[in-house]
mmJSON file of the N, C-alpha and C atoms, coordinates in Angstrom:
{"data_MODEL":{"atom_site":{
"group_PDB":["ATOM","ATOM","ATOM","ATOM","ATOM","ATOM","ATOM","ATOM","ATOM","ATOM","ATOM","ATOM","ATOM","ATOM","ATOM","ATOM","ATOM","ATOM","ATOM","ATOM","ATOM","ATOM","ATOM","ATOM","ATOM","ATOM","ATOM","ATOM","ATOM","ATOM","ATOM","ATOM","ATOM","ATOM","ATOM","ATOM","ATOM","ATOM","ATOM","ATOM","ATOM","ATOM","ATOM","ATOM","ATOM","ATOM","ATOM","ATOM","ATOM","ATOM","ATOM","ATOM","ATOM","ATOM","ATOM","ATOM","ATOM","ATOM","ATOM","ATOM","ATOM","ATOM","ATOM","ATOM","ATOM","ATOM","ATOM","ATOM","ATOM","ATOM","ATOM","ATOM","ATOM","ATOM","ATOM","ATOM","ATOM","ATOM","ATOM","ATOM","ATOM","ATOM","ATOM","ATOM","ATOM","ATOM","ATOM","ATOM","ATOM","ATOM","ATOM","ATOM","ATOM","ATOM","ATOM","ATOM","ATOM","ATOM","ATOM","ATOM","ATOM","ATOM","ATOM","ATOM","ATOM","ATOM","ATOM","ATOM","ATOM","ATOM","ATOM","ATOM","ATOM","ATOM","ATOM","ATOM","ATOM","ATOM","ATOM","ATOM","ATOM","ATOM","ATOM","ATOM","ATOM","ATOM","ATOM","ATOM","ATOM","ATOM","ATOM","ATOM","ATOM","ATOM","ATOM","ATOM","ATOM","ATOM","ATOM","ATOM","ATOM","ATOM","ATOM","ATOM","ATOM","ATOM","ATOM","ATOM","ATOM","ATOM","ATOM","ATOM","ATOM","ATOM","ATOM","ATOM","ATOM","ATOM","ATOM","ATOM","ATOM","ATOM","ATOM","ATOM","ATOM","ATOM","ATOM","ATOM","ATOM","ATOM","ATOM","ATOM","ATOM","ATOM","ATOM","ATOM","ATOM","ATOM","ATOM","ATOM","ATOM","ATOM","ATOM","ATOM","ATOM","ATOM","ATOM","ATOM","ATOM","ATOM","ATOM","ATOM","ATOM","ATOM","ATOM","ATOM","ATOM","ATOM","ATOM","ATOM","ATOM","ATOM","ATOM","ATOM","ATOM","ATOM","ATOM","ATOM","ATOM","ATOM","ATOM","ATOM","ATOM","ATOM","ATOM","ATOM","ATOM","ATOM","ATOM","ATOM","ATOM","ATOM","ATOM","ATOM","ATOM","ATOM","ATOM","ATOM"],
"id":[1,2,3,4,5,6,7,8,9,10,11,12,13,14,15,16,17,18,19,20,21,22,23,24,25,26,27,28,29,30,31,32,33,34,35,36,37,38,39,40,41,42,43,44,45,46,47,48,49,50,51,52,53,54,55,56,57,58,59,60,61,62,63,64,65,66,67,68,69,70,71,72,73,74,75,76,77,78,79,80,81,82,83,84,85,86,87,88,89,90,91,92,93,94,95,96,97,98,99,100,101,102,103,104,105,106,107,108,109,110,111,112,113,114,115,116,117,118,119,120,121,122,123,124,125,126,127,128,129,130,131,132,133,134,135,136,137,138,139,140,141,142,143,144,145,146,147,148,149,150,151,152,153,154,155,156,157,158,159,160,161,162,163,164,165,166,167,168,169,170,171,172,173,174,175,176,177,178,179,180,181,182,183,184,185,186,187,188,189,190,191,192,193,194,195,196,197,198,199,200,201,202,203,204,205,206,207,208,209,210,211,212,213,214,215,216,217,218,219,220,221,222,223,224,225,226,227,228],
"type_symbol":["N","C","C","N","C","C","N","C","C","N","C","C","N","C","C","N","C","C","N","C","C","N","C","C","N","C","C","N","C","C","N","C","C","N","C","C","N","C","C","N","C","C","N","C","C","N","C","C","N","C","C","N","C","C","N","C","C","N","C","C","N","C","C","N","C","C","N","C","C","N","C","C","N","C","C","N","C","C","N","C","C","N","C","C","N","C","C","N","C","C","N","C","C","N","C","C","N","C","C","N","C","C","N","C","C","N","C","C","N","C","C","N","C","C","N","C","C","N","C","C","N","C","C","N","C","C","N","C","C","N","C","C","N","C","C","N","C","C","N","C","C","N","C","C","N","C","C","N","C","C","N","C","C","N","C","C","N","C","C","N","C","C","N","C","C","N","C","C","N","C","C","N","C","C","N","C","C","N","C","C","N","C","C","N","C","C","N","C","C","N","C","C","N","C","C","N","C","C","N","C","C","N","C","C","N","C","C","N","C","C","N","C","C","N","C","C","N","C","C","N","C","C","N","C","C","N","C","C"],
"label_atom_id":["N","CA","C","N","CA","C","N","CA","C","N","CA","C","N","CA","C","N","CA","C","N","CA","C","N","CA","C","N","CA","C","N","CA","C","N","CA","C","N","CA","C","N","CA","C","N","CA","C","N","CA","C","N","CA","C","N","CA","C","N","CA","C","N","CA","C","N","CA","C","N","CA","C","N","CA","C","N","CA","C","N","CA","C","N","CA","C","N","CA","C","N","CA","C","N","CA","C","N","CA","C","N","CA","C","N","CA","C","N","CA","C","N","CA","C","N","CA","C","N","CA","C","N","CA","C","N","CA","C","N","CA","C","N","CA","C","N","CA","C","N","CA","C","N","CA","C","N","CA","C","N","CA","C","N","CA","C","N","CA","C","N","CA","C","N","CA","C","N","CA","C","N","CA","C","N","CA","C","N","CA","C","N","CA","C","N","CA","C","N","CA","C","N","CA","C","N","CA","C","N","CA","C","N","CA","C","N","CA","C","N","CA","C","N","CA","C","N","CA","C","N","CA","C","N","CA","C","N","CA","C","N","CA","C","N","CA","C","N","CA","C","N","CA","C","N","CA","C","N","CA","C","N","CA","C","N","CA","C","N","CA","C","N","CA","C"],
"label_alt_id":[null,null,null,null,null,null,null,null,null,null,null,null,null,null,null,null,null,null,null,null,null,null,null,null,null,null,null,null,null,null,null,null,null,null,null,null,null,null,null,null,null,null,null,null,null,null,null,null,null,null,null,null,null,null,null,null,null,null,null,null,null,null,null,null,null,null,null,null,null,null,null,null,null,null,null,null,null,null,null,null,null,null,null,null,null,null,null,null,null,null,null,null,null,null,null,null,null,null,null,null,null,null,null,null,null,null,null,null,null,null,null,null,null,null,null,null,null,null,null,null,null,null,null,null,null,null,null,null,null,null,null,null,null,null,null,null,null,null,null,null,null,null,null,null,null,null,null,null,null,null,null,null,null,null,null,null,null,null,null,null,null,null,null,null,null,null,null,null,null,null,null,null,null,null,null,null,null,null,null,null,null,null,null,null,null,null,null,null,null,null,null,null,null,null,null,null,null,null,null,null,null,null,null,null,null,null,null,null,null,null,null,null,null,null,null,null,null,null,null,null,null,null,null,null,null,null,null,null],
"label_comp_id":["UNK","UNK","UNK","UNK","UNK","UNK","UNK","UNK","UNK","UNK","UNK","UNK","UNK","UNK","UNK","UNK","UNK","UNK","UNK","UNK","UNK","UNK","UNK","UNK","UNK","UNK","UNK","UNK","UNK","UNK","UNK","UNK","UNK","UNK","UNK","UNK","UNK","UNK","UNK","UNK","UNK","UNK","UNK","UNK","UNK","UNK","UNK","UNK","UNK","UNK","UNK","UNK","UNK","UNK","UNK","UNK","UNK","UNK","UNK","UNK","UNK","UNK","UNK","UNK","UNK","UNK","UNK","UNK","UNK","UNK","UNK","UNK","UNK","UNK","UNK","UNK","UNK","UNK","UNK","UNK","UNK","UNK","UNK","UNK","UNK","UNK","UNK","UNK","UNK","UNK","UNK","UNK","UNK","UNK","UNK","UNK","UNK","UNK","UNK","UNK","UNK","UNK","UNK","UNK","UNK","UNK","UNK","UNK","UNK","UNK","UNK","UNK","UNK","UNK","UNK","UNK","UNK","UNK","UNK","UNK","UNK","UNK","UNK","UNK","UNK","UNK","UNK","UNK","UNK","UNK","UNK","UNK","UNK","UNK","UNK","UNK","UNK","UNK","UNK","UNK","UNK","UNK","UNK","UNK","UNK","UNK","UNK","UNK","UNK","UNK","UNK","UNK","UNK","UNK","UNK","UNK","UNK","UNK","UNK","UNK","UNK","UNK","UNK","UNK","UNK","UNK","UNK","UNK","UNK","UNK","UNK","UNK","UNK","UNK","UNK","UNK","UNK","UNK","UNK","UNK","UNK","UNK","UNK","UNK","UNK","UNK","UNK","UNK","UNK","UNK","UNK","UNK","UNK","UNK","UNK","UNK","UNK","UNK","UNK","UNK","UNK","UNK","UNK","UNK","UNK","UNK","UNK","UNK","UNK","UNK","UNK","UNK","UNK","UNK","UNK","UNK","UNK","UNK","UNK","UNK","UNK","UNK","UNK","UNK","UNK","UNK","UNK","UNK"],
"label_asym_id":["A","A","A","A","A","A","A","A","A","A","A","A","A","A","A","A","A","A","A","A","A","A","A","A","A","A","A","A","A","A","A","A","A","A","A","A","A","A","A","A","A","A","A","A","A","A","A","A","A","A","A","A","A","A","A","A","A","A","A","A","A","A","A","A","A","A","A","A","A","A","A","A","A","A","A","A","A","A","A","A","A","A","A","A","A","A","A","A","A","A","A","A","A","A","A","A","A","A","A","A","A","A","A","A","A","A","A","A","A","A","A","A","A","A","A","A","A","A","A","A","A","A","A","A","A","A","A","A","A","A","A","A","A","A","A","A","A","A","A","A","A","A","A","A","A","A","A","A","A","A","A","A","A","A","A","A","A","A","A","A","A","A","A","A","A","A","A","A","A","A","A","A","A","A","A","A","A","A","A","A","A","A","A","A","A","A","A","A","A","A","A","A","A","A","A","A","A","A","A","A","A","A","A","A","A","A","A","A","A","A","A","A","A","A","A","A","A","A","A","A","A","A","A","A","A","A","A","A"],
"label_entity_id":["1","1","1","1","1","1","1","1","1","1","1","1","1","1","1","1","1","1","1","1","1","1","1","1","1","1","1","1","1","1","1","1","1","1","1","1","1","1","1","1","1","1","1","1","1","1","1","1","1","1","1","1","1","1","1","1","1","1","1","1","1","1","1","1","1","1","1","1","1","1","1","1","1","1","1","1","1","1","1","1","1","1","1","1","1","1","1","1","1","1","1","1","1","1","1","1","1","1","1","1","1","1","1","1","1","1","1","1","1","1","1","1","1","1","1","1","1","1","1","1","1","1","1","1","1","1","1","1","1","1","1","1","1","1","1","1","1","1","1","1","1","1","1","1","1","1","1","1","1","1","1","1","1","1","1","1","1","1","1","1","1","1","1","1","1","1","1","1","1","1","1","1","1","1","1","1","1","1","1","1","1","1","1","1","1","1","1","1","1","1","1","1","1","1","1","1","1","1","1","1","1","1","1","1","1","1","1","1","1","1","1","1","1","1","1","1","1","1","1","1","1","1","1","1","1","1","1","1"],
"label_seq_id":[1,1,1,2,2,2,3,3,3,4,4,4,5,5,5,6,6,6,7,7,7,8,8,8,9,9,9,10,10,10,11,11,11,12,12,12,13,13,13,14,14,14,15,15,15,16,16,16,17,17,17,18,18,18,19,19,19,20,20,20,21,21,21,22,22,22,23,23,23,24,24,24,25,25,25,26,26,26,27,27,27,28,28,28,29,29,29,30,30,30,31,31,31,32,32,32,33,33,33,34,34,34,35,35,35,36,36,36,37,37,37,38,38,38,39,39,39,40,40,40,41,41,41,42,42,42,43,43,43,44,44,44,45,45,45,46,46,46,47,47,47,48,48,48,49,49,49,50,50,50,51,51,51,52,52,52,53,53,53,54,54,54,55,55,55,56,56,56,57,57,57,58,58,58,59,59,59,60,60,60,61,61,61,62,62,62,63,63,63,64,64,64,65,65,65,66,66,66,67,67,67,68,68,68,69,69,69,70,70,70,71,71,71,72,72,72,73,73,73,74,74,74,75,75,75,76,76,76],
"pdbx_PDB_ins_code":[null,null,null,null,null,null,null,null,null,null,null,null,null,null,null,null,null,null,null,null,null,null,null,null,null,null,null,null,null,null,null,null,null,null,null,null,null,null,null,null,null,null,null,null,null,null,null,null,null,null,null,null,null,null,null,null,null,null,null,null,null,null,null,null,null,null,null,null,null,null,null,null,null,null,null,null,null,null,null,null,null,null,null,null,null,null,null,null,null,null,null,null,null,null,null,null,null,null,null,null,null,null,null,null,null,null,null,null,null,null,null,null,null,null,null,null,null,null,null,null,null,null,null,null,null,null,null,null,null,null,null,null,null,null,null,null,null,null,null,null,null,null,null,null,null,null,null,null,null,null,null,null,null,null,null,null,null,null,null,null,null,null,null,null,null,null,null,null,null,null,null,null,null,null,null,null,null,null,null,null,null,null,null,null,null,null,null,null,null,null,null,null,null,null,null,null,null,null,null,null,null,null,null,null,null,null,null,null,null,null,null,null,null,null,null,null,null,null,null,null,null,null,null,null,null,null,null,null],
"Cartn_x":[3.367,2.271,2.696,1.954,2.044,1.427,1.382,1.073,0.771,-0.738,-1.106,-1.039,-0.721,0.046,-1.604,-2.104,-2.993,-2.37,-2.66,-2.42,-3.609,-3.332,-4.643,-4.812,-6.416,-6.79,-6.213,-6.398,-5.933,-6.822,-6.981,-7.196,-7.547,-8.274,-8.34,-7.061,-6.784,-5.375,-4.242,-4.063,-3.323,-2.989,-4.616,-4.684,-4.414,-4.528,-4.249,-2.714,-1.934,-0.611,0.45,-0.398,0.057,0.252,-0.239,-0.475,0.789,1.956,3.377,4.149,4.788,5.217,6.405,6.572,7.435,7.313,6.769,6.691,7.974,8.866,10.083,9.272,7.864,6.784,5.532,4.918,3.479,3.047,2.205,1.184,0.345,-0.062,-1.718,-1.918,-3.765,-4.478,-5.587,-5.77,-7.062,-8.299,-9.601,-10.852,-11.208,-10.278,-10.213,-9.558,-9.012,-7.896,-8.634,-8.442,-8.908,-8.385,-8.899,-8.73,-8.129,-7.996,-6.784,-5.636,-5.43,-4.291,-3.644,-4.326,-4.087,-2.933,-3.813,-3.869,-2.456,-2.221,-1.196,0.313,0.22,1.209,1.859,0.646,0.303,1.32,1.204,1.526,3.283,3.023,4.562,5.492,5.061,5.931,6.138,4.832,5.035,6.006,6.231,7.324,8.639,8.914,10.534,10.636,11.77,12.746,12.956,12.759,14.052,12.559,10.754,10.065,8.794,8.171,6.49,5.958,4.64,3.369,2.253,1.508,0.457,-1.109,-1.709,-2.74,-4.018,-3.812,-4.557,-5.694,-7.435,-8.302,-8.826,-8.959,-9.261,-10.884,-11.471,-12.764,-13.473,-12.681,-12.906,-12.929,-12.25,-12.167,-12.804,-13.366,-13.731,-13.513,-12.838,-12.876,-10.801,-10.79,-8.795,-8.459,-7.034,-6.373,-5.245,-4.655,-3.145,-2.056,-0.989,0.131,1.554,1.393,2.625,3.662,4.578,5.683,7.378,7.4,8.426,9.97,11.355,11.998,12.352,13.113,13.099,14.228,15.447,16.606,15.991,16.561,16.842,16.875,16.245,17.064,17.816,19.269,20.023,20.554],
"Cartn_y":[-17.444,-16.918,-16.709,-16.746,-16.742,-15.802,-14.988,-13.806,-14.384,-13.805,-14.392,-13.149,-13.926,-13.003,-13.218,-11.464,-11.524,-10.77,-11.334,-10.643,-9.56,-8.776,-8.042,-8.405,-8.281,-8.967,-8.627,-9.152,-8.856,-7.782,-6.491,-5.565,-5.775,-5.179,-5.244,-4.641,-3.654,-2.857,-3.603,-4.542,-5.626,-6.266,-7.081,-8.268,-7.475,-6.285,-5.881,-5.669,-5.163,-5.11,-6.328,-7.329,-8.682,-8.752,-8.412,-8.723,-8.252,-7.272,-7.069,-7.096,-8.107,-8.693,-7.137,-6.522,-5.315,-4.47,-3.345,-2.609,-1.591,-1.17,-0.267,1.265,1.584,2.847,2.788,3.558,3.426,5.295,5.263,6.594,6.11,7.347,6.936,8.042,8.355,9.619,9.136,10.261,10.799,10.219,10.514,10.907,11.803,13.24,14.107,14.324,13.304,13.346,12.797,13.615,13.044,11.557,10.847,9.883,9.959,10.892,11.149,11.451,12.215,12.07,11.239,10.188,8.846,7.728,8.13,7.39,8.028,9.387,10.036,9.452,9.604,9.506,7.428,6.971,5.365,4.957,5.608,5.371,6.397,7.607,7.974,6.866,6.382,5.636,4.01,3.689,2.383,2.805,3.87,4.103,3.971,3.263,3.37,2.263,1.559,0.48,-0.092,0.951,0.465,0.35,0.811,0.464,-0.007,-1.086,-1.666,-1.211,-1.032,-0.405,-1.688,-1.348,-2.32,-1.349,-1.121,0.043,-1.007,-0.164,-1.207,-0.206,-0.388,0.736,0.42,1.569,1.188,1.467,0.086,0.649,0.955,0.202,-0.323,1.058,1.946,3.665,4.485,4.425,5.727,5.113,6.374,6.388,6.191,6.34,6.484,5.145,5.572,4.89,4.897,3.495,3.521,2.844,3.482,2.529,2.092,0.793,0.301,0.104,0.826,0.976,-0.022,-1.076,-2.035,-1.584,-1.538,-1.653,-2.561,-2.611,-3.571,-3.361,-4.412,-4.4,-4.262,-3.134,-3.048,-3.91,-4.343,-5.415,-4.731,-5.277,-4.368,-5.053],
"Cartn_z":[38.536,37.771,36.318,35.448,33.904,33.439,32.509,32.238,30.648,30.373,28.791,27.914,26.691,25.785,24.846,24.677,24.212,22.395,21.519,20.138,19.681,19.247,18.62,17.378,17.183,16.094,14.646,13.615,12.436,11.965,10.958,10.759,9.272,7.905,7.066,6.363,7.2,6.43,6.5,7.457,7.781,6.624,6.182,4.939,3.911,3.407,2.426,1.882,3.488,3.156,2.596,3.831,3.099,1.83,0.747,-0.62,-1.06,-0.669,-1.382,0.299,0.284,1.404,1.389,2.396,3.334,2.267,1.864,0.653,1.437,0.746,0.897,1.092,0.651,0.793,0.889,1.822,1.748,1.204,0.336,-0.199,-0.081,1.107,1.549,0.454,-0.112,-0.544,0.306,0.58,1.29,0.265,1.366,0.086,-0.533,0.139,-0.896,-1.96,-2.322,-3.746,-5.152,-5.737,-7.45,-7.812,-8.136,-8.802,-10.188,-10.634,-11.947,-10.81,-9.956,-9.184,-8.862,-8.556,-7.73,-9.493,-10.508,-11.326,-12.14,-12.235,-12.512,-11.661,-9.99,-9.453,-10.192,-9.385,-10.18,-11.446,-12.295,-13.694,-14.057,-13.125,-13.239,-12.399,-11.316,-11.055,-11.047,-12.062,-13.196,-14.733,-14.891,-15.629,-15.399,-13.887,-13.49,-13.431,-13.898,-13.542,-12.653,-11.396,-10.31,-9.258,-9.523,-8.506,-8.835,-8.304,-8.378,-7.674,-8.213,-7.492,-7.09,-6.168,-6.127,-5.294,-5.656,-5.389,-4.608,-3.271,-2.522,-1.791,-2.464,-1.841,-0.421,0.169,1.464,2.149,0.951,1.559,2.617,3.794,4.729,5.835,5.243,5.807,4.453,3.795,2.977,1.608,0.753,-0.246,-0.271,0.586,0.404,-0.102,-0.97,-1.799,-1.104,-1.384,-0.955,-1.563,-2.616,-2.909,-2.485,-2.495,-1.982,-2.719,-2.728,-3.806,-3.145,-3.841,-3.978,-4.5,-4.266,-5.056,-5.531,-7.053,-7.866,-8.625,-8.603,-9.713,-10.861,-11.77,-12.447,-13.949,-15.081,-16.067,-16.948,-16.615,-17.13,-18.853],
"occupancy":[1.0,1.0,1.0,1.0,1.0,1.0,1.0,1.0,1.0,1.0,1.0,1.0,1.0,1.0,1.0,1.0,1.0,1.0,1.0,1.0,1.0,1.0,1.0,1.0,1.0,1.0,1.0,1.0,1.0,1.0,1.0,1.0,1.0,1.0,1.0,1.0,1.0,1.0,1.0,1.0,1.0,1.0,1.0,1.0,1.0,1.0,1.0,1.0,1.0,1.0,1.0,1.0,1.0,1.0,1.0,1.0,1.0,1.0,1.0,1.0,1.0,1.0,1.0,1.0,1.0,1.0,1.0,1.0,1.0,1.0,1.0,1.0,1.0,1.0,1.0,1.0,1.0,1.0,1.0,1.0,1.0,1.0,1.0,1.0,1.0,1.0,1.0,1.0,1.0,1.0,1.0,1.0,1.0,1.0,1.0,1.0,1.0,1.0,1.0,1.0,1.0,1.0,1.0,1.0,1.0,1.0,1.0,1.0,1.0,1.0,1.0,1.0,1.0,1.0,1.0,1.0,1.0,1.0,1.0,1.0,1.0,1.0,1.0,1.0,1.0,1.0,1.0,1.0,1.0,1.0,1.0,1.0,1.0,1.0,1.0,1.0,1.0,1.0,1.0,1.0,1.0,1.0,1.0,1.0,1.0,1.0,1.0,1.0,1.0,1.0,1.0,1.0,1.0,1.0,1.0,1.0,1.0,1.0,1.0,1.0,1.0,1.0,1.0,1.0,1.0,1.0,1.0,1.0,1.0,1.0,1.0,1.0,1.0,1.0,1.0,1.0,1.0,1.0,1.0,1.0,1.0,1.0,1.0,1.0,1.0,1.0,1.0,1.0,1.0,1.0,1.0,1.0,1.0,1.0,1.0,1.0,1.0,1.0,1.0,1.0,1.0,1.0,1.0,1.0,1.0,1.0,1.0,1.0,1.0,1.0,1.0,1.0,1.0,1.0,1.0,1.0,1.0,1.0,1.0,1.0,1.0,1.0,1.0,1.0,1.0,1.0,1.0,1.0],
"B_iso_or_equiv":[0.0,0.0,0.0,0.0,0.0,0.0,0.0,0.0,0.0,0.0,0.0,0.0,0.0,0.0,0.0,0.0,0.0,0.0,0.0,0.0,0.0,0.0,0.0,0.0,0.0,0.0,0.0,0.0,0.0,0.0,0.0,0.0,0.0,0.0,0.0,0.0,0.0,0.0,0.0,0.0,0.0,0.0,0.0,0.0,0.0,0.0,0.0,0.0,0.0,0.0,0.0,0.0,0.0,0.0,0.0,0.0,0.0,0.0,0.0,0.0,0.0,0.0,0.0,0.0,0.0,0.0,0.0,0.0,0.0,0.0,0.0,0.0,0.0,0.0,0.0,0.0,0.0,0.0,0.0,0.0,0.0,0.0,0.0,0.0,0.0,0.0,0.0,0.0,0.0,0.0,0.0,0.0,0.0,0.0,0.0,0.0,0.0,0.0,0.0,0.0,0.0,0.0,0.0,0.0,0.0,0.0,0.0,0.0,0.0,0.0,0.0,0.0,0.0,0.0,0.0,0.0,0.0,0.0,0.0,0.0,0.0,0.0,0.0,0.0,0.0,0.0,0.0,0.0,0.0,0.0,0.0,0.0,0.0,0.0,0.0,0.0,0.0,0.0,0.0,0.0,0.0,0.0,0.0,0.0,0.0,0.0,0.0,0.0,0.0,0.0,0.0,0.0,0.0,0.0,0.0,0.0,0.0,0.0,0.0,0.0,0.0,0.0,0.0,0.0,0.0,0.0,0.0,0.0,0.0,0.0,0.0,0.0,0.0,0.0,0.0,0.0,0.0,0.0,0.0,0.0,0.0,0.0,0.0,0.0,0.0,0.0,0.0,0.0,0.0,0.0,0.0,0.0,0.0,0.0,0.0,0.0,0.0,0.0,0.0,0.0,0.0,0.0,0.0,0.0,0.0,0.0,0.0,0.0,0.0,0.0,0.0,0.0,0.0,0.0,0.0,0.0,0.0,0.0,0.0,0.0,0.0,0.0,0.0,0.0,0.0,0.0,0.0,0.0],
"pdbx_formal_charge":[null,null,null,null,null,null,null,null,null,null,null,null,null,null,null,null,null,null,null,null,null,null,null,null,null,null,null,null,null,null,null,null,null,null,null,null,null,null,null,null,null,null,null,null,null,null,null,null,null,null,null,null,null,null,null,null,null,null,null,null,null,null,null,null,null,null,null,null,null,null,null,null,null,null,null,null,null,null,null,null,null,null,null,null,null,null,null,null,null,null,null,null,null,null,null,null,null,null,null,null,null,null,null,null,null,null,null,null,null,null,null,null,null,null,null,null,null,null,null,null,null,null,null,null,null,null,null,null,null,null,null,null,null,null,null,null,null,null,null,null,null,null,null,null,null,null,null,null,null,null,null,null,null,null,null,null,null,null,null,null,null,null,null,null,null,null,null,null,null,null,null,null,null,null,null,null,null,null,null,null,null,null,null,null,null,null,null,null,null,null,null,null,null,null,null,null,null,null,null,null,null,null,null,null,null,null,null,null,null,null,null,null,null,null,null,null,null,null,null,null,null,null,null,null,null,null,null,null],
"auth_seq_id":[1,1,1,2,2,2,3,3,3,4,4,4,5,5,5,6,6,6,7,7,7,8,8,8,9,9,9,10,10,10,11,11,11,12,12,12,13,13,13,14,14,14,15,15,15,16,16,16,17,17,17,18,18,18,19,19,19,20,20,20,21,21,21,22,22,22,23,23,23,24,24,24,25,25,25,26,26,26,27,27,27,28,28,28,29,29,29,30,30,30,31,31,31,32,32,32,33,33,33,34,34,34,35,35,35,36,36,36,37,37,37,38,38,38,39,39,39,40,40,40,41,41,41,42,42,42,43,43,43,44,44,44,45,45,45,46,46,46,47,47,47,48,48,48,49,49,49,50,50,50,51,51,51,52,52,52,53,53,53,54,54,54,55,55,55,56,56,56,57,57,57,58,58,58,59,59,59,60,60,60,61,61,61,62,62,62,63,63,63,64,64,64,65,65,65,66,66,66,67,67,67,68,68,68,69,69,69,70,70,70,71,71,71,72,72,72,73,73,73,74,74,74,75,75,75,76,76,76],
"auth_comp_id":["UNK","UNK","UNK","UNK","UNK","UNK","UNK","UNK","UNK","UNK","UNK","UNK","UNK","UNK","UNK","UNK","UNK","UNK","UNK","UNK","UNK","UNK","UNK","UNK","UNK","UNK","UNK","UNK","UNK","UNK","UNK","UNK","UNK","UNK","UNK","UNK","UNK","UNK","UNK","UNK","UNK","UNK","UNK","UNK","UNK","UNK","UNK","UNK","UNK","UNK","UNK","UNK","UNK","UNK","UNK","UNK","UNK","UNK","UNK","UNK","UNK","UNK","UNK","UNK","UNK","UNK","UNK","UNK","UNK","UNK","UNK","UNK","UNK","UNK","UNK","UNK","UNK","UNK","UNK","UNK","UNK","UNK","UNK","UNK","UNK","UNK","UNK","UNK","UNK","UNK","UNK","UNK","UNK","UNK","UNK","UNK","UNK","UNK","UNK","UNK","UNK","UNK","UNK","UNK","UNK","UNK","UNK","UNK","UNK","UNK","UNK","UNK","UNK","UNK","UNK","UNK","UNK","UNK","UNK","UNK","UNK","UNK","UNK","UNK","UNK","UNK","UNK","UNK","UNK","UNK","UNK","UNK","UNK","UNK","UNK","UNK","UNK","UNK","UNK","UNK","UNK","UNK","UNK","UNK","UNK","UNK","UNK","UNK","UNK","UNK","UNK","UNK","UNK","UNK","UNK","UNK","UNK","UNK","UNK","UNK","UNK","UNK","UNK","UNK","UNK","UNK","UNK","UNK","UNK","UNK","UNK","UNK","UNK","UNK","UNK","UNK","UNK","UNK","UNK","UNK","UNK","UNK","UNK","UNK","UNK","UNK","UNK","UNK","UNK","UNK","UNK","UNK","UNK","UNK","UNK","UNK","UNK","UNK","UNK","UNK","UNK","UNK","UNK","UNK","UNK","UNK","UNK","UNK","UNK","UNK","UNK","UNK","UNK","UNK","UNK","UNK","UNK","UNK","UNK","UNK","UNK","UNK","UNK","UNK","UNK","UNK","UNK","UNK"],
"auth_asym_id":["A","A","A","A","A","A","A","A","A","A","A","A","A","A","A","A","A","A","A","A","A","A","A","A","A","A","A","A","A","A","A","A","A","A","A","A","A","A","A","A","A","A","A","A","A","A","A","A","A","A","A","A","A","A","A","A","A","A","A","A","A","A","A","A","A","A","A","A","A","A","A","A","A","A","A","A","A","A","A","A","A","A","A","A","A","A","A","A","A","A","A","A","A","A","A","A","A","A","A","A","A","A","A","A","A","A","A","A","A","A","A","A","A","A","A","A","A","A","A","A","A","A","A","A","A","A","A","A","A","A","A","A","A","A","A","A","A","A","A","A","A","A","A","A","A","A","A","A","A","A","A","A","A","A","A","A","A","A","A","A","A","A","A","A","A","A","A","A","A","A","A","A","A","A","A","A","A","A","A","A","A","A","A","A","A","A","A","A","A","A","A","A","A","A","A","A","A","A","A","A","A","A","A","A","A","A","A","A","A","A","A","A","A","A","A","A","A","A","A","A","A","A","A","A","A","A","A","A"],
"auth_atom_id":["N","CA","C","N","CA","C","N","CA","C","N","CA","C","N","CA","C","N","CA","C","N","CA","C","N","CA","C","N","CA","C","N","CA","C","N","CA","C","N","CA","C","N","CA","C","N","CA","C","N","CA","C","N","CA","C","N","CA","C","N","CA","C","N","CA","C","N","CA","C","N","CA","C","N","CA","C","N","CA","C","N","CA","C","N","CA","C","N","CA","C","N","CA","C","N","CA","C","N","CA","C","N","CA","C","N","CA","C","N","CA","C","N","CA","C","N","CA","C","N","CA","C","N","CA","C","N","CA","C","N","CA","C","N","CA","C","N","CA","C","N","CA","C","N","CA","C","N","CA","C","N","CA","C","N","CA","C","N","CA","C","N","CA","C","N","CA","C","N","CA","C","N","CA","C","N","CA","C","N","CA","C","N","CA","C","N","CA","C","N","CA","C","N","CA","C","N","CA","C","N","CA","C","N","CA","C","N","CA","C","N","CA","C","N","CA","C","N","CA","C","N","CA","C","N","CA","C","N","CA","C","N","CA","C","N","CA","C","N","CA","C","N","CA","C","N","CA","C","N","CA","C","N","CA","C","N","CA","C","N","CA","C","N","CA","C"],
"pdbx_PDB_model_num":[1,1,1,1,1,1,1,1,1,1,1,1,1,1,1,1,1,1,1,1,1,1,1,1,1,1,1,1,1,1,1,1,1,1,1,1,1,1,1,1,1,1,1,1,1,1,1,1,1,1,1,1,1,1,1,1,1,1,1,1,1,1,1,1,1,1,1,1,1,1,1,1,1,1,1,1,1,1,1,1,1,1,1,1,1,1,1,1,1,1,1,1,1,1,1,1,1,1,1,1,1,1,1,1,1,1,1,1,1,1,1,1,1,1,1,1,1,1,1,1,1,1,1,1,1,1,1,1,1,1,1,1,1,1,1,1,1,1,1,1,1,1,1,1,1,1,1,1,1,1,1,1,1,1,1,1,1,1,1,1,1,1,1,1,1,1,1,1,1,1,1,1,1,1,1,1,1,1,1,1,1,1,1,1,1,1,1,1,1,1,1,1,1,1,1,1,1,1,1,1,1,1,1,1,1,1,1,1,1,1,1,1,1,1,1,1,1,1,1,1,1,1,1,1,1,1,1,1]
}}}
């Protein structure tokens, strides 16, 4: 007997992650979070060297925001 290998379907949060292939962090915000919050954390940590951001909204649940934060050498 053979036993079928069922996959579960792909997810929107799925396709979105795709977009920064293994992010080293995920920050979810809620829908209760300010959008200057979102945009504050965003931009303090587009000021560093060593990490990329990529801000991926999740309309697909609400109003929540989520960034995926990359590390990144350094140019030294």
């Amino acid at each position: 007997m053979s036993k079928e290998q069922v996959s579960e379907p792909a997810t929107a949060e799925d396709d979105e992650y795709a977009a920064v292939p293994d992010p080293d962090a995920v920050i979810e915000f809620g829908d209760d979070v300010e959008e200057g919050f979102v945009g504050l954390v965003e931009h303090t940590l587009a000021t560093s060297d060593f990490v990329r951001t990529h801000r991926v909204p999740m309309t697909a649940q609400g109003d929540e925001t989520t960034l995926l934060v990359s590390e990144v050498e350094a140019d030294v």
